[in-house]
Backbone bond lengths (Angstrom), bond angles and torsions (degrees), N, CA, C in turn:
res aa  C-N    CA-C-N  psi(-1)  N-CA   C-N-CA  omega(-1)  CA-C   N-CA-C  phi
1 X - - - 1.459 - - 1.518 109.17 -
2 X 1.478 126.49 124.66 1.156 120.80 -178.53 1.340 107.30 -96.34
3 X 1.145 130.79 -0.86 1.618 139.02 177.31 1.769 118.21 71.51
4 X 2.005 95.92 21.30 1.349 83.06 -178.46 1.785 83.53 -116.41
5 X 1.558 92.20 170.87 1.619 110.80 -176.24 1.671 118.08 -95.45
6 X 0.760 121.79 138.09 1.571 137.56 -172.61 1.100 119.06 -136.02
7 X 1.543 108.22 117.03 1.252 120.90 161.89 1.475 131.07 -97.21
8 X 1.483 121.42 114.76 1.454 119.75 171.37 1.823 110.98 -87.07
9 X 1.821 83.49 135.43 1.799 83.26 -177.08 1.532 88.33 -119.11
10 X 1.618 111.50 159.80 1.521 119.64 177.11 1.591 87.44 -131.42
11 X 1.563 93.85 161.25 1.839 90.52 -171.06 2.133 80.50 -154.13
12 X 1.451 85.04 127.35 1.853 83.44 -169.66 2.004 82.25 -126.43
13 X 1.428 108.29 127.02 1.435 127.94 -163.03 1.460 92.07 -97.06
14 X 1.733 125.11 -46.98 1.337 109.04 -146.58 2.148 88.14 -119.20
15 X 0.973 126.92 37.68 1.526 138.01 -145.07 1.465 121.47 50.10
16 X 1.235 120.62 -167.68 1.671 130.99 163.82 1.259 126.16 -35.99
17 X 1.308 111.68 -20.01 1.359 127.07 172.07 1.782 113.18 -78.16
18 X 1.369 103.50 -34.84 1.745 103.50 -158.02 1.433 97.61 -88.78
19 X 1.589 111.60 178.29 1.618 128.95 174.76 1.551 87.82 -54.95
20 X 1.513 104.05 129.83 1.741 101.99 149.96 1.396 93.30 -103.85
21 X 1.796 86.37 177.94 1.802 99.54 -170.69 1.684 77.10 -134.50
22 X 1.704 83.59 134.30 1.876 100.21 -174.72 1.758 74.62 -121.38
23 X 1.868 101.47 148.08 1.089 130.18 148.24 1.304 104.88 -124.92
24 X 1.235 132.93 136.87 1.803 131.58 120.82 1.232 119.73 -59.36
25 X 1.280 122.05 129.37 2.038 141.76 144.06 0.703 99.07 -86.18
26 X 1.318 96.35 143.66 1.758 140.78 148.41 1.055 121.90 -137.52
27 X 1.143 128.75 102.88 1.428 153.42 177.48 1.440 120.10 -75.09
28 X 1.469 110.35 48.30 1.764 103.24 -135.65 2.410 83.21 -103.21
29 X 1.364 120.12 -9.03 1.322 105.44 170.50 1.467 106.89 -104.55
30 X 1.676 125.97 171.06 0.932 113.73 -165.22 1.561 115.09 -110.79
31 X 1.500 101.85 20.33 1.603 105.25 163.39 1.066 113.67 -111.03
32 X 1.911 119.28 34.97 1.556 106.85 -168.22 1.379 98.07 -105.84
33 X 1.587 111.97 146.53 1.452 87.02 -168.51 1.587 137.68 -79.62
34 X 1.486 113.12 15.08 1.493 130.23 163.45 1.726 107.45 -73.12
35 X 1.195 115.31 -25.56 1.509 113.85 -167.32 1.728 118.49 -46.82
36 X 1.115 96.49 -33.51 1.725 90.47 -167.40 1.501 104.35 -106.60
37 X 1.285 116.10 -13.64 1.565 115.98 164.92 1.968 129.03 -114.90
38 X 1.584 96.67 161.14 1.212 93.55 -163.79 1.808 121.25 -61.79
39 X 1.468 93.22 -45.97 1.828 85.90 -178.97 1.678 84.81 -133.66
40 X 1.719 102.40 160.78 1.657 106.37 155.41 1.148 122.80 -32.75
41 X 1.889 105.60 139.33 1.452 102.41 164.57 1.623 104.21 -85.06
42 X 1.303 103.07 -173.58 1.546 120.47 176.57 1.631 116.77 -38.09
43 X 1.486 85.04 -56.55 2.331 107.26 176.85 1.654 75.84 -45.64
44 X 1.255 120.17 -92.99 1.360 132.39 -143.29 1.799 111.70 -38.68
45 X 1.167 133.91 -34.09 1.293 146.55 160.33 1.189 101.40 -76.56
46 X 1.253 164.50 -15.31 1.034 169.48 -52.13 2.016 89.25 169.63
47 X 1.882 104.95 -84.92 0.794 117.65 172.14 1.524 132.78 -45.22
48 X 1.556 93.43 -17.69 1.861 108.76 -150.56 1.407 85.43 -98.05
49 X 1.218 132.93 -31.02 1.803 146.42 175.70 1.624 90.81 -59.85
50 X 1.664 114.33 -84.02 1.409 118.89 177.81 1.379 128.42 -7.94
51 X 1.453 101.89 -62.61 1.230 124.73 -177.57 1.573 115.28 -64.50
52 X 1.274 114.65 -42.69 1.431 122.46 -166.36 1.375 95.43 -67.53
53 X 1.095 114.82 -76.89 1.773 118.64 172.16 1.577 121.14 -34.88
54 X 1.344 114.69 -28.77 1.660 111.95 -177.72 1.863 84.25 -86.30
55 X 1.061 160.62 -60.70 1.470 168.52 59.31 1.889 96.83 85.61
56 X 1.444 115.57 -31.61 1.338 101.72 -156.10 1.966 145.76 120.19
57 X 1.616 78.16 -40.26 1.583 89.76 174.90 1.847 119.83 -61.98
58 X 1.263 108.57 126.08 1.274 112.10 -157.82 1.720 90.87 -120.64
59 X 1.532 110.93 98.42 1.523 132.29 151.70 1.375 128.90 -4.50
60 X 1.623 96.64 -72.61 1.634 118.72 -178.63 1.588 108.13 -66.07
61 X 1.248 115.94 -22.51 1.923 104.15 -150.57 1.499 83.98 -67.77
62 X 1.595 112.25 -173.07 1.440 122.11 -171.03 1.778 84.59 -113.61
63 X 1.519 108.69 150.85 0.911 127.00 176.15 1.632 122.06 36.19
64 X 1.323 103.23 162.83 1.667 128.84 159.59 1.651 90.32 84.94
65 X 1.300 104.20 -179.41 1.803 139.82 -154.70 1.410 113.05 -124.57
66 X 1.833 98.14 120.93 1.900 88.18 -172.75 1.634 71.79 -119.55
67 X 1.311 84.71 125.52 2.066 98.93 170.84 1.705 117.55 -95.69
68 X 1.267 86.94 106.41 1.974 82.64 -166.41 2.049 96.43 -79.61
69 X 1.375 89.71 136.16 1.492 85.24 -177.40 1.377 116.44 -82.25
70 X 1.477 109.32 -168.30 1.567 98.44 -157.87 1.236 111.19 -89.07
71 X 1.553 118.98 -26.52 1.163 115.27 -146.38 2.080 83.64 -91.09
72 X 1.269 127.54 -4.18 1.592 124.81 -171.96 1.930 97.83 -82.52
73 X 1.428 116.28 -1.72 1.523 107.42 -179.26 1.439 109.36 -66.94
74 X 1.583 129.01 172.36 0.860 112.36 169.10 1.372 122.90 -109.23
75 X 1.559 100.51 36.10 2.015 92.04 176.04 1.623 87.09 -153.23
């Protein structure tokens, strides 16, 4: 246990059926901007969508998990 908190977000574009895009957080310094709150706001998924798609993650396809890694976020 490293005693820091993590949040996994899943983001499904085309429903239950389509590619979701999984990130893990870690909010583990204290200027990140997850640090002082419990989960992403809207902006913050917002970006994490952005990213996935500039990254690759494709919405429509049918099935499976494109895991955008952590260090490809942009904050």
């Amino acid at each position: 246990m490293s005693g820091r908190r993590e949040v996994r977000l899943r983001v499904w574009g085309a429903g239950k059926t389509g590619e979701a895009l999984q990130v893990d957080l870690h909010p583990a310094e204290p200027e990140h901007p997850l640090a002082d709150n419990a989960y992403p706001d809207v902006a913050d998924v917002r970006a994490i969508i952005d990213e996935g798609l500039t990254q690759g993650w494709q919405p429509d396809a049918r099935g499976g998990t494109f895991t955008l890694p952590r260090h490809a976020l942009p904050y």
